[in-house]
Residue, then its C-alpha position, 0 to 999 in steps of 0.5 A: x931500885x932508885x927511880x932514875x934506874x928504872x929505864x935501865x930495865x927496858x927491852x930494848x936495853x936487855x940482852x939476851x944470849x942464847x945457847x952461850x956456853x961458858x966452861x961448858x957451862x949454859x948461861x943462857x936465858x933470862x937468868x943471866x941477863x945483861x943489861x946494856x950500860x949507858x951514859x945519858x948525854x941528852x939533859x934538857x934543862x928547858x923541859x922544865x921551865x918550858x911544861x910549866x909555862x904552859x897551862x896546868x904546869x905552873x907549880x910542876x917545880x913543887x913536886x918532892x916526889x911522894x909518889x901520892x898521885x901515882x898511888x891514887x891515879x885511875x889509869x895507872x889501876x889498868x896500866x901501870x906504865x902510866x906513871x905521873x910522879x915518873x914523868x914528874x921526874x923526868x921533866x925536873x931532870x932533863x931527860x927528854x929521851x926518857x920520856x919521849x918514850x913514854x909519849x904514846x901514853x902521857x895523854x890518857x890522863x882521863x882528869x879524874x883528879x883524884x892526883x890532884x886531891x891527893x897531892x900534898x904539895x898542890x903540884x896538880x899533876x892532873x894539869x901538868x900530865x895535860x901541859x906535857x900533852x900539850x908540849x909534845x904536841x906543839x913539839x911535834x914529837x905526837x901526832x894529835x890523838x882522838x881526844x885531842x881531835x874531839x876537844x879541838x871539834x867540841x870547842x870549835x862548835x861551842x866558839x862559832x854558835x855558843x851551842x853545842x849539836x850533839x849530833x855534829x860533834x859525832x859526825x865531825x869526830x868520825x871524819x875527823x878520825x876516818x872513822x865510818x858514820x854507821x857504828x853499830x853502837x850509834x845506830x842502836x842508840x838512834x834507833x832506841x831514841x827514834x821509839x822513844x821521843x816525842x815526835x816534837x823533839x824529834x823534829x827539833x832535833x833534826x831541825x837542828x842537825x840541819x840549821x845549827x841554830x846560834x845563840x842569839x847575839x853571840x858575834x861579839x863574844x865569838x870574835x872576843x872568844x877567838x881573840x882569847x884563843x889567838x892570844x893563848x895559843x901564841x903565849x904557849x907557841x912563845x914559851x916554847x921558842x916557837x913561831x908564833x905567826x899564821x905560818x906557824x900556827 
C-alpha cells in the first residue's frame, strides 16, 4: 500500500456493518469491510517551510524517504505508530490533519539518534521530530508534555544560578505535574542514600536544597543567557507568523 494510503486504514475510517444480509447472504464482519472514500481538501504548503525554520528542522527537505530512520528508531521497536519518515512525509506534503492525528506521540522521540546515524541524507530527523514537537506546541495543537515541563524546569535553574540542584528539579517537576512529592520510588532512593553518605555530604546537601548556592559571577552570563533565549523563542514565534511581544510569549 503506498505511503499516502496508509491513514485510509484508520478506525475511525472503517465501516463495519453487521448482520447485513445481501441475497440472503451474511456479509458482516470484518470480511466485508468498508472503507470511508475521502477527498484531502486540508494541504498546508507552509508546514513545511515553517518546522524547518525552527531548530533541528533545517534540512527536513533532504529527506527521499528511505525509511533508514524508522528502521532504526528505539521508539518504534515498542510502538510502531511511531513513525518518523511517516511524519516526514506528512510534513513535505501539506497534510496538517494527518499528522495532528498523530500529535499525542510525535514528542516521545527519547534523542537516541540512532535516526540520525543512520540517515544517508543527513536530514537529522531526530532534530526534525523535536521541530515538529516544538511546532505543535507553539501552534497550540498540544498541551505541554511532562518532558517539555521537566526541560523548561531544568534549564530554568541552570539560567538563574549556573548550577543544577537535583533535589529542586524533582520537587519543582512534581508540582509542576500535580504529582505528590512522596513516590514511593524517591522515598526508598532517600532512604538508601540517607545509610549511605558521609555525614559531611549529607549536610552539604540539604545545605543546598535550602540556599541554592550560585555560581560565583554568574549575573552577567544569566542576563546574556536570558537575552539569547528572549532572541531564540521570538525568531521561532516570527517563522511561524506568531506574536512575538510579551503578550504572546
Amino acid at each position: 500500500m503506498p505511503i499516502h494510503e496508509k491513514s485510509l486504514i484508520r478506525p475511525e475510517n472503517l465501516i463495519e456493518h453487521k448482520d447485513l444480509f445481501i441475497d440472503g447472504i451474511d456479509v458482516s464482519g470484518h470480511w466485508s469491510t468498508f472503507i470511508n472514500s475521502r477527498a484531502l481538501t486540508d494541504y498546508d504548503e507552509s508546514m513545511q517551510e515553517e518546522i524547518a525554520a525552527l531548530p533541528g528542522g533545517e534540512n527536513i527537505h533532504r529527506c527521499w524517504q528511505c525509511g533508514s530512520c524508522t528502521n532504526a528508531c528505539t521508539v518504534n521497536a515498542l510502538n510502531p505508530d511511531f513513525n518518523p519518515r511517516y511524519w516526514i512525509y506528512l510534513i513535505r506534503n501539506g497534510m496538517k490533519q494527518e499528522l495532528l492525528l498523530d500529535k499525542d506521540i510525535v514528542w516521545q522521540c527519547v534523542s537516541c539518534n540512532k535516526c540520525t546515524y543512520a540517515c544517508p541524507r543527513d536530514v537529522n530527523p531526530e532534530g526534525v521530530m523535536k521541530a515538529t514537537a516544538h511546532w505543535l506546541e507553539l501552534k497550540g495543537h498540544t498541551e505541554k508534555k511532562p518532558s517539555m515541563i521537566f526541560d523548561e524546569g531544568f534549564s530554568q535553574q541552570i539560567i538563574e544560578t549556573g548550577k543544577i540542584e537535583d533535589g529542586l528539579v524533582i520537587r519543582q517537576f512534581f508540582a509542576r505535574t500535580g504529582q505528590k512529592l512522596a513516590q514511593n520510588w524517591l522515598v526508598a532512593m532517600a532512604i538508601g542514600l540517607a545509610k549511605r553518605l558521609p555525614v559531611a555530604m549529607g549536610i552539604k546537601m540539604g545545605f543546598a536544597a535550602v540556599f541554592h548556592p550560585r555560581t560565583r559571577g554568574w549575573s552577567r552570563a544569566r542576563a546574556a543567557i536570558k537575552d539569547y533565549v528572549h532572541e531564540r523563542e521570538a525568531a521561532n514565534r516570527k517563522a511561524l507568523g506568531l506574536p512575538t511581544g510579551e503578550d504572546g510569549r
